[in-house]
N, C-alpha and C positions, 0 to 999 in steps of 0.2 A: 508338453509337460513330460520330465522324465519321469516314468513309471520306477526306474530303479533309486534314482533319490526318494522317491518319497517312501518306497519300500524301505528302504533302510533307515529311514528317519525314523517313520513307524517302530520298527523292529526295537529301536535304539533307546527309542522313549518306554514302549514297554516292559523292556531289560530293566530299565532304571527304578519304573515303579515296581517289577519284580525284588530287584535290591532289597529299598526299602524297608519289606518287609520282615532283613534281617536273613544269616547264612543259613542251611539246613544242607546237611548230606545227601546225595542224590544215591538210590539202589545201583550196587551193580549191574544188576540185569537188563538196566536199559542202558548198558555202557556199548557202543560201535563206533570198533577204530576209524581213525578220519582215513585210511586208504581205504577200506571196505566203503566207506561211505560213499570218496569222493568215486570209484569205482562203481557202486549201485547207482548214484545220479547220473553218471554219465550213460550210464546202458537206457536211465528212464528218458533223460532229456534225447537219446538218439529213436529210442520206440516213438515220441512225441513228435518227430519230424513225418515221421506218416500221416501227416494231414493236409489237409488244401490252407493255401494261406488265407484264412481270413480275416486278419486285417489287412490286404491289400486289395485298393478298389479294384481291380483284375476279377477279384472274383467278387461277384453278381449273379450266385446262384438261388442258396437255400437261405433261413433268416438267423444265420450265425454273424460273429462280431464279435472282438475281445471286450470287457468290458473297461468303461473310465479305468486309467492309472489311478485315479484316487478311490477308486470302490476297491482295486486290489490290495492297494496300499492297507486303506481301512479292514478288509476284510482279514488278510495276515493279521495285521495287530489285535483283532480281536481273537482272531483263530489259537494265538499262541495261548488266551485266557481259557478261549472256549466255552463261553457265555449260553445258557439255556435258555430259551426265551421260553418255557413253557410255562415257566411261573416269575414275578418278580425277584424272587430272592435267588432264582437260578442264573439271574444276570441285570440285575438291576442297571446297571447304566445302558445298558444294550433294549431293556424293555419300556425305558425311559425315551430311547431314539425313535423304538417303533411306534409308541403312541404316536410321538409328535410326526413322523412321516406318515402313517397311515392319517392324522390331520390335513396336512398336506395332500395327500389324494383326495379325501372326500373335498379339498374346498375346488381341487384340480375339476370335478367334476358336477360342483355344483350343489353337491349333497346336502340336506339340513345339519345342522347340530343343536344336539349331539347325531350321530347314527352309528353303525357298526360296524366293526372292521378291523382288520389285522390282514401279518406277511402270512402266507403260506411259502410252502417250500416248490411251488409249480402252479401253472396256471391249469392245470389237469384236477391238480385239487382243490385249489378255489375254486374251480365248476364244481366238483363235487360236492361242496359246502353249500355251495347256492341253492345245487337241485337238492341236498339234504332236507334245507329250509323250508322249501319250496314243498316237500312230500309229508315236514311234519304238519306244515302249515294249511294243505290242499290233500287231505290222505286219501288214496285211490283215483286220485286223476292224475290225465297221461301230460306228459309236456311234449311244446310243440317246436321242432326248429326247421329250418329250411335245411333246403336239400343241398344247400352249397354250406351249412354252417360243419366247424370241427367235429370231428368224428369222435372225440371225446364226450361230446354229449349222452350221444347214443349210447357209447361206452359206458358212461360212469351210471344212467339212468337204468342200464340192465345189471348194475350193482347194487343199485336201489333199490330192484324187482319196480322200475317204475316202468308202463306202458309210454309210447313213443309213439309222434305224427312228425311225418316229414313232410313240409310246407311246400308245394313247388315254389322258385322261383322266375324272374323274370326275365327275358333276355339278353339282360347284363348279369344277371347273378345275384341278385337283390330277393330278399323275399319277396312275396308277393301281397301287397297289402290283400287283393279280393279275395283270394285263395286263402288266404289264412282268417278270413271273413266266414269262408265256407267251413273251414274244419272247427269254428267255435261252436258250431251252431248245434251241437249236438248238446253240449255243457261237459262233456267229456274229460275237456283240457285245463287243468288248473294253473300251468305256467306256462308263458312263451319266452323263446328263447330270440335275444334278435341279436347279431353278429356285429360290431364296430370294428369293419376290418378283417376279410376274410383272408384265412393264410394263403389261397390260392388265389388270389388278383387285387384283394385289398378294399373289396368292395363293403359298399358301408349301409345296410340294412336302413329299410325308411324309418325310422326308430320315431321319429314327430309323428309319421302317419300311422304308425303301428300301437299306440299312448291313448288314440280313443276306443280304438278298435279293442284292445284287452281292457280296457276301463271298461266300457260298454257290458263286456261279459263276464266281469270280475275276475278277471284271469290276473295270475302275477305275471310281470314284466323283467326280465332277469335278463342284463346285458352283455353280454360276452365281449367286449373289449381288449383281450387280453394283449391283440396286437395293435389296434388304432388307437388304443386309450389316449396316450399322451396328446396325439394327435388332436384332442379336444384345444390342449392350450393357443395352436393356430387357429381354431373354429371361433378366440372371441378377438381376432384381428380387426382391424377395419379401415382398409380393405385386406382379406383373409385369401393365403395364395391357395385355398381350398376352394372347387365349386361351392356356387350358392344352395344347391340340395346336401351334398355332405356337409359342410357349415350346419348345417340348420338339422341336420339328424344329430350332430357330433354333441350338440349343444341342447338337444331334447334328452340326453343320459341322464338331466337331472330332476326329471320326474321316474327314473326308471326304479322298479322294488331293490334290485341291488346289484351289482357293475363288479368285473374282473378285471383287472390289468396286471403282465407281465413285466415288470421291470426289467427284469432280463430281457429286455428284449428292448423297446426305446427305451428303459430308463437308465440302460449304460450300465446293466448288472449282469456280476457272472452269473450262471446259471443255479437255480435253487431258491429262487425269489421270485413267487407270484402276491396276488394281493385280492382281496376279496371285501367287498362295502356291502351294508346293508342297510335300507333308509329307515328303517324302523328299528333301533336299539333295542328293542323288548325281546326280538328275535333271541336275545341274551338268555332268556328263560331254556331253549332247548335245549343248550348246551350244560345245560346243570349236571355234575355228577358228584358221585362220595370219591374222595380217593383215603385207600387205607391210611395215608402218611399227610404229614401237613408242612409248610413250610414255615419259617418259625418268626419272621417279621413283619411283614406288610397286611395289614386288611382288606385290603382293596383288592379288587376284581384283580383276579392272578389275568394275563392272555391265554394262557391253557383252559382258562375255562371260560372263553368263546372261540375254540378251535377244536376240528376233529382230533386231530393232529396232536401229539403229544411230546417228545422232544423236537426242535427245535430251533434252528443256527440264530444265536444272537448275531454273528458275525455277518450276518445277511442284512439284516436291519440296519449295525455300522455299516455296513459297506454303502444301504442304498443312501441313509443320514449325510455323510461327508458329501457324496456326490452332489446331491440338493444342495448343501450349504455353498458347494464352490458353483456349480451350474444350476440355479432356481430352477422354478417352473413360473418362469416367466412368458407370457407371448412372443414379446420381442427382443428377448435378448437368453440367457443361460441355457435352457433345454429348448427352449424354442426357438433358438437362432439354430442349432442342431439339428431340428426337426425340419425348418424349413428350408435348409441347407437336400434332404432328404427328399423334399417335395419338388425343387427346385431341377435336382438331377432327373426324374422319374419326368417334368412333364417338358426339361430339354429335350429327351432320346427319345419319348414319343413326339414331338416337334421335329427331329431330325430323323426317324421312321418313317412319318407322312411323304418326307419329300424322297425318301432312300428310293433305288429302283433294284435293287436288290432283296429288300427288306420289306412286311408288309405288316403295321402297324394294326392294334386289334385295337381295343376300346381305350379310350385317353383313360390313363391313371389316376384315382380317386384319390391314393395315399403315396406311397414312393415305392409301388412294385409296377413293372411294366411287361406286356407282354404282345408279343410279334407271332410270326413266323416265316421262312423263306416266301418269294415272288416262284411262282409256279404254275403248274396248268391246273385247271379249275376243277382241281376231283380230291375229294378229302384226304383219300389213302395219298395224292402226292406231295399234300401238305406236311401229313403224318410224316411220310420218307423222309421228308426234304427236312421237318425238325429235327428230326432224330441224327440225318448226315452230318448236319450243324453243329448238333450239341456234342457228339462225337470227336469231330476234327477238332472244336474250340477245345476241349478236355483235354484232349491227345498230344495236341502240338506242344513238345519239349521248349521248344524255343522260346514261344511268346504264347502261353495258354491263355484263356475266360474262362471262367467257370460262371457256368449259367444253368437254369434247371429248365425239366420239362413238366408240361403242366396239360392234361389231362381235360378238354371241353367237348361237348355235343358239339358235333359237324354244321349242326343248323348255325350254329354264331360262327364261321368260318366263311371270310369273302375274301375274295382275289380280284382284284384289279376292281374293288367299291360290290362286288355279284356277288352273291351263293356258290358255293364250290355243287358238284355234282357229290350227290351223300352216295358213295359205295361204299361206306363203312359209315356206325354210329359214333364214333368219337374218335378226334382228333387231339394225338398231342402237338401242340406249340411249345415255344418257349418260351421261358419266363424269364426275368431278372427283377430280383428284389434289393434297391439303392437303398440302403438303411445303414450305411458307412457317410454320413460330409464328404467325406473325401471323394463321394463320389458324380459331387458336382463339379468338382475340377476336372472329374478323369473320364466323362460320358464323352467328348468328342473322341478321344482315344479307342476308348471301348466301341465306340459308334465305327468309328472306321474300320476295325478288327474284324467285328463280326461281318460285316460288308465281305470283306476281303475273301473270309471264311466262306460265308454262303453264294462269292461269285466259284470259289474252288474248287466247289463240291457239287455245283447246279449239276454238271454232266455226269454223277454219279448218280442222278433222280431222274427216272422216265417223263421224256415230256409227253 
């Protein structure tokens, strides 16, 4: 799809309804001659090349990605209007999109209706919404996440003044259903936090086993999704290219109190678009405020006032709207032929890992992030080297780069040749690579061979 046709269509149509509404004189003061102009673009678009290419499957580091042509397209043409979504008459067609998209999430997850929900402007602040909820709902109890959940948690909970328990996890990375058995039992905890999709390996919390366990002690259940959400629309496949345990956690979201997901991120949106559900619409009451000023048509529940959040991008809502209508959220086909496109790459290159003899594959991929590290002698610091020489040389090399990241685990989940590495050090970085580009199912033999190539290059720069 060309991105620049459909820009320009955009642009063209809302020139027109601009017309329309009849000439008016514009202030001099916003007059800037077209050489000044095309002169400041060209100095912005040359500072914009200091980046790694991320739309090219090449790179396979961190979870960046341009977004759909048709969410930029959409999002220009709104951006020229500049639509408020804090209230309905701040952008009425724009706050019209987000209802019906935020419908579209909660049915993506199973949610009742009605329930609660709107765009935030990040997934940082839809946690924050959640645990808001969550502390007017539960006041003076701590919330509970695992030790591998986003570090926003902890973050936005010490903006709350809310206390904090970090759950261990389990040797893949999972919370621990017993362990978080153990930290209930004081009554202490009024919400738990469980992760759909951790940013660092993608691992997908027992969310079905974790549903009686907070039942059990009346605790809320508050889902962090922000990265695996979508991934729900492959969990109701059948047969599903997810394990049968992530299946069956992905698809337990919908008994959960209330679910985050990033758009910006699988749902093909530029950045400034998170999303925030709540199963219980009543949760509408906290949000109640006066505002000095009113707006002057609609009755109806403004979106400002079920969100912290007060201005706004309607252009975000367009953006995520068009994208849905041309790619659904469908299992097997629109978004979810994209996602399993996703899935697809991730458990190629760990199938082509197992057999690498250069390469040494760590736990098979839950969602479409994978992570290795160099074939080496059996001692954690020379796992540690030998990633870091890796991720190095792939960054470095002019010619033919990967961009791939490094990811930060306890030495005890570190094996060589199937064994335990010797721990002389507590934590080992590996590498990672997170496939969250299509295109990166075409281009994993490639990438596969690369990094091969790389870690035979540099083995004699690592102590055997």
């Amino acid at each position: 799809m060309d991105a620049a046709f459909l820009i320009d269509r955009a642009v063209a149509e809302i020139r027109a309804w601009e017309a329309s509404w009849g000439p008016y004189d514009r202030h001099p003061a916003l007059f800037v001659s077209t050489d000044r102009a095309a002169e400041a673009l060209l100095a912005y678009t040359e500072r914009l090349r200091d980046n790694y290419p991320f739309f090219h499957p090449r790179y396979a580091g961190q979870m960046l990605k341009p977004p759909h042509p048709a969410a930029v397209a959409a999002y220009v043409a709104a951006m020229l209007i500049n639509p408020n979504n804090h209230a309905l008459d701040g952008g009425p067609a724009t706050a019209a999109m987000e209802l019906e998209v935020v419908a579209l999430l909660r049915d993506l997850f199973g949610l009742p209706d009605p329930c609660l929900g709107h765009l935030t402007s990040s997934g940082t602040i839809a946690n924050l919404e959640a645990l808001w909820v969550s502390r007017e709902l539960r006041p003076g109890k701590a919330v509970a996440f695992s030790a591998e959940a986003h570090y926003t948690h902890g973050r936005m909970a010490g903006v709350l003044g809310m206390e904090t328990r970090v759950v261990p996890t389990d040797g893949s990375g999972h919370l621990d259903p017993e362990a978080l058995e153990r930290a209930l039992q004081d009554g202490h905890v009024g919400t738990v936090v469980a992760t759909a999709g951790t940013t660092g390996i993608g691992a997908v919390d027992p969310i079905a086993d974790i549903l009686p366990i907070v039942r059990r002690h009346g605790v809320r259940l508050h889902v962090d999704a922000a990265y695996g959400g979508f991934f729900r629309l492959l969990a109701r496949l059948d047969p599903s290219p997810l394990a049968g345990a992530t299946r069956r956690h992905l698809l337990a979201i919908a008994d959960a109190d209330s679910v985050v997901v990033d758009p910006h991120k699988h749902g093909l949106q530029p950045y400034g678009c998170g999303a925030v559900l709540f199963r219980d619409p009543g949760v509408g009451r906290l949000y109640r405020h006066d505002s000095p000023y009113t707006y002057f048509t609609s009755g109806e529940l403004h979106l400002g006032e079920i969100s912290l959040e007060c201005s706004r991008a309607g252009a975000s809502a367009g953006a995520l709207w068009l994208t849905l209508r041309l790619l659904p959220l469908e299992p097997g086909s629109g978004l979810g032929s994209v996602l399993s496109a996703c899935v697809d790459a991730a458990q190629d290159w760990h199938a082509r890992l197992t057999r690498s003899k250069e390469l040494e594959a760590m736990a098979p991929p839950e969602l479409d992030i994978v992570t290795f590290h160099p074939k080496t002698d059996p001692r954690a610091a020379a796992v540690d080297q030998a990633s870091r020489a890796v991720f190095a040389a792939a960054m470095e090399d002019r010619d033919d780069p990967v961009f791939l990241s490094l990811y930060r685990v306890p030495a005890k989940r570190i094996r060589v040749g199937g064994r335990p590495v010797r721990r002389d050090r507590a934590d080992v970085q590996v590498l990672r690579s997170v496939l969250m580009k299509p295109e990166h199912a075409l281009y994993v033999p490639r990438l596969h061979r690369r990094v091969e190539a790389i870690a035979a290059s540099v083995r004699n720069q690592v102590p055997g």
